[in-house]
C-alpha positions in Angstrom: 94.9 93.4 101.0 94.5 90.9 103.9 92.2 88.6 102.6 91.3 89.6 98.8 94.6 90.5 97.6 93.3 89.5 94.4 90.9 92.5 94.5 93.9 95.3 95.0 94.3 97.9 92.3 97.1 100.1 93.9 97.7 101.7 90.9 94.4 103.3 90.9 95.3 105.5 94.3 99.1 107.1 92.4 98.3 110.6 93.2 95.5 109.9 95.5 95.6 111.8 98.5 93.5 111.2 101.9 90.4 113.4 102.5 89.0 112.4 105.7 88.2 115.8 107.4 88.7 114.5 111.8 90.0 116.5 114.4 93.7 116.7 114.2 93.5 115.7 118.2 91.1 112.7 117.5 93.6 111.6 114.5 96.2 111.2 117.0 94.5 109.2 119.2 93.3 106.4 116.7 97.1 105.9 116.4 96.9 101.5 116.7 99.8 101.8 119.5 98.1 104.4 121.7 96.8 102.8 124.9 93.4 103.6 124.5 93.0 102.9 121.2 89.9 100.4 121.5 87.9 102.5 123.5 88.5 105.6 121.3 87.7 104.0 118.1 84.4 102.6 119.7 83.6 106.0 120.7 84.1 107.8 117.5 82.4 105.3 115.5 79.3 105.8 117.8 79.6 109.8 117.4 80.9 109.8 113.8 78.6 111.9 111.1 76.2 109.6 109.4 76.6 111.0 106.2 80.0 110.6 104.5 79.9 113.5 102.7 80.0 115.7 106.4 83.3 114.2 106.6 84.8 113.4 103.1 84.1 115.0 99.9 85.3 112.1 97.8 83.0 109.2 99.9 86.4 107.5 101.1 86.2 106.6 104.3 89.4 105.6 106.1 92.0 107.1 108.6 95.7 106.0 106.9 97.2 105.9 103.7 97.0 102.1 102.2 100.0 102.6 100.2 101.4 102.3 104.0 99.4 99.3 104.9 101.7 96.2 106.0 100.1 92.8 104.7 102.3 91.1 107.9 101.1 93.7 110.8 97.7 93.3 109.8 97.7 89.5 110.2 98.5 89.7 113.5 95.6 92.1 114.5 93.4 89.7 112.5 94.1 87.5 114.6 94.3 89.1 117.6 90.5 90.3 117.3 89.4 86.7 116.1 91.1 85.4 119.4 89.2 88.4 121.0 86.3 87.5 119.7 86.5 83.6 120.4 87.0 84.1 123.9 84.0 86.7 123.9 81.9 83.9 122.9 82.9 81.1 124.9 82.4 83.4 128.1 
């Protein structure tokens, strides 16, 4: 939505519904405000299953609903981990 808007089809997802099967306890910590969120994500995408279908029966991978997604919020985390990522580098 970020950067191919082009490519969205939002009316394919109408009565789509999420399937990701996580741990109601891990869901609520990859909330993007919780203060740990970094290292948590880091950590489950090291432990995650490495076949989708252990996880979600349709092959969708994703934690949130992206008729929810805000174009504006995600800009600012775009560039928040490109400025991350810069100063990385330059260390």
């Amino acid at each position: 939505m970020l950067l191919f808007p082009e490519l969205i089809e939002m009316w394919r997802i109408n009565d789509w519904t999420p399937t990701l099967q996580l741990d109601k306890m891990l869901m609520g910590f990859l909330d993007l405000d919780h203060e740990d969120y970094e290292l948590i994500e880091q950590d489950r995408a090291a432990c995650a299953e490495p076949n989708l279908d252990d996880f979600t029966p349709r092959g969708i991978y994703g934690t949130n609903d992206p008729r929810t997604a805000d174009v504006d919020e995600a800009q600012l985390r775009y560039e928040e981990r490109v400025r991350f990522l810069v100063n990385f580098i330059n260390i």
